[in-house]
N, C-alpha and C positions, 0 to 999 in steps of 0.2 A: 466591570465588564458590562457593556450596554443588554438589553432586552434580546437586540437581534442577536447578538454576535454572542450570548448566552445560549440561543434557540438553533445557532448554526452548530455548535460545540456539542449543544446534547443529541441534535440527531448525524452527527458523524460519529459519536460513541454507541446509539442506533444502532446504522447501517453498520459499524465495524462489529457489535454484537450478533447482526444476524449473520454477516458474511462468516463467522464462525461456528456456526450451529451446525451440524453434520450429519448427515443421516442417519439415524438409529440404526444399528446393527448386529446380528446374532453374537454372543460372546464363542470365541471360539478355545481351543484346548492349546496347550502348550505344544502337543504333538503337531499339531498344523502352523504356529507361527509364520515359519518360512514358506510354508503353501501359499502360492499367487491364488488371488480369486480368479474366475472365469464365469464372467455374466453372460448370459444369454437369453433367449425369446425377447417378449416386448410385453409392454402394458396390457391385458385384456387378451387372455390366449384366444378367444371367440371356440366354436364348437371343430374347428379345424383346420388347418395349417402348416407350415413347415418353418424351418429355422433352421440357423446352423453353429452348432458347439465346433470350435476350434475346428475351422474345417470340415466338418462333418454335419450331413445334412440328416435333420431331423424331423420326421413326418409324422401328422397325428390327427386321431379322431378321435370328439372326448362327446359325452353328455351329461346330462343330469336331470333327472325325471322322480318327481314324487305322486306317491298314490295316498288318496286319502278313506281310509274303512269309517262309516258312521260319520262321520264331522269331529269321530276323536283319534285315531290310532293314523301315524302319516308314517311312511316308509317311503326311503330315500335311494335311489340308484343311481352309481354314477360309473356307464361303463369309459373303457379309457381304450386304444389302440394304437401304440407309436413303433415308427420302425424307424430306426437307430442304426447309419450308414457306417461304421468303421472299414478301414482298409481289411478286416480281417474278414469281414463279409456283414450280411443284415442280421441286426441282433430286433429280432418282432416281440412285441409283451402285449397282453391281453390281459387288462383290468379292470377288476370292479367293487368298487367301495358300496358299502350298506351301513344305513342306519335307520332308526326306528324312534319316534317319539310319540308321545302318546298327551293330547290336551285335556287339563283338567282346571275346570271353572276358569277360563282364559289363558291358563299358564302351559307352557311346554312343557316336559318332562321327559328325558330321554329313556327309555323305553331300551331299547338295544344301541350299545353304545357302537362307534364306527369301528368296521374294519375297513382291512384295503388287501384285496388277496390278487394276487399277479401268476403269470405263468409265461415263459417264454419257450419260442419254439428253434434253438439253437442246441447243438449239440457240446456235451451230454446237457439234458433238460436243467429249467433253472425256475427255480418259483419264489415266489418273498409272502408272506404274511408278516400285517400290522394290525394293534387291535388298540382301540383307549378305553381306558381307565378315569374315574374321575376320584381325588384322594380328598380325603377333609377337608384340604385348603381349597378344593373348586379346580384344582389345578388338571386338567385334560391330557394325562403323561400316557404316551402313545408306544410302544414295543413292540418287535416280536423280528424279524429275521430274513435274511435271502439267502437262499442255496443253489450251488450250481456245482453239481459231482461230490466233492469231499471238500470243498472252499463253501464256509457258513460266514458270513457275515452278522455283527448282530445292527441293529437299527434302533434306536432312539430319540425322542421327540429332544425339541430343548426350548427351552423359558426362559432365558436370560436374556439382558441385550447387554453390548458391551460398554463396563463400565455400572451397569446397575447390580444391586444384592436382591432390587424386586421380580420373584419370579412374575411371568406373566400366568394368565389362566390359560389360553390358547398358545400354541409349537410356534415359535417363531423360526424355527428350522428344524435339523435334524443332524445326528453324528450318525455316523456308520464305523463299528467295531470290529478288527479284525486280530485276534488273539490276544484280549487285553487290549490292544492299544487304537487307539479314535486314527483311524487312516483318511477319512472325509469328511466332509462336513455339506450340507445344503443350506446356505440363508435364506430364508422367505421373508425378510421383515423390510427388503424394499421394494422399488417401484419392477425388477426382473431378479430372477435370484442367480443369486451367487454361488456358484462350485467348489468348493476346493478336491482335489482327488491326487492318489500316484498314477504312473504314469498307464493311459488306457488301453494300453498295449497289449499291459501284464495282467494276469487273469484277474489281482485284487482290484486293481484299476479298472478293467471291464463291468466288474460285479458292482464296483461304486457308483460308475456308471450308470449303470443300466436302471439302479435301486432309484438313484437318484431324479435320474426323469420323469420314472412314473409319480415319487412323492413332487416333485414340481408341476406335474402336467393333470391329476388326479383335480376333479371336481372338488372341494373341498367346505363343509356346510358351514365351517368354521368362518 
């Protein structure tokens, strides 16, 4: 085989490599397989905006603001405000993530690690707290819960992308738990994240919902 037509061969095996590379993506549970994804917003949420999930227009006001004590202790705010159109009426949430680090001799040090605490003002009332952790591996595993009447959802970060055993240090999404078993999932590890939920009709599917906007729409220092 001549020179050229050696150099034609190796870059159409190339391009036929890269044409197969695919987006990294959150691993997801057995429980969702059959769950379609549902992308939505766009690149670069900016500080406010609207979009629309599956027909449903979604409105929002976000920021993120640090103060800094001395030139060492930085404390981080990021409040959040979306209103969430469903046929069943406006589901409003009011949120504000905190965190706190503290520098020493040029290095960060997280000081108060993030929460994210929400409140909604739909009937009966509904609120979620999440808080991280950081474990020996470095690893940032984030927990804690949405409630809305006697319906607790739990909430959990996730570290895997599909197909890899390496957790990551930083959530490349989240599951949402409802008795035992993963009913949602949120991906954040592409370019707009990706949904899975049941149907948002039914109150578990409202609550996935609504959990799920604010962990997609939330400033995030990550």
């Amino acid at each position: 085989m001549s020179r050229s037509a050696l150099a034609l061969a190796s870059l159409a095996l190339l391009m036929t490599g890269c044409a197969s590379v695919r987006e990294a993506r959150m691993a997801q549970p057995a429980s969702l397989a059959g769950v379609a994804d549902e992308s939505f917003g766009q690149p670069g949420w900016g500080r406010q905006g609207e979009f629309m999930l599956s027909g449903q227009r979604v409105r929002y006001e976000r920021g993120a603001d640090r103060l800094s004590l001395f030139g060492k202790l930085e404390t981080g705010r990021a409040p959040l405000r979306y209103t969430w159109s469903p046929l069943a009426g406006d589901s409003i949430a009011d949120c504000k993530a905190r965190q706190a680090d503290v520098g020493v001799a040029g290095v960060s040090v997280t000081a108060r690690p993030w929460t994210l605490n929400c409140d909604w003002n739909g009937r009966p009332e509904a609120s979620m707290q999440l808080s991280e952790s950081t474990s020996k591996l470095g690893k940032a595993a984030r927990e804690g819960s949405f409630r809305r009447g006697e319906l607790t959802l739990g909430l959990r970060s996730v570290h895997l992308f599909e197909g890899s055993p390496l957790p990551q240090g930083d959530a490349v999404g989240y599951e949402m738990v409802y008795q035992g078993q993963v009913v949602g999932s949120l991906d954040l590890s592409g370019a707009v994240p990706r949904l899975r939920r049941p149907d948002p009709a039914t109150p578990v599917g409202r609550a996935v919902t609504e959990a799920a906007l604010a962990l997609a729409l939330v400033w995030d220092p990550s």
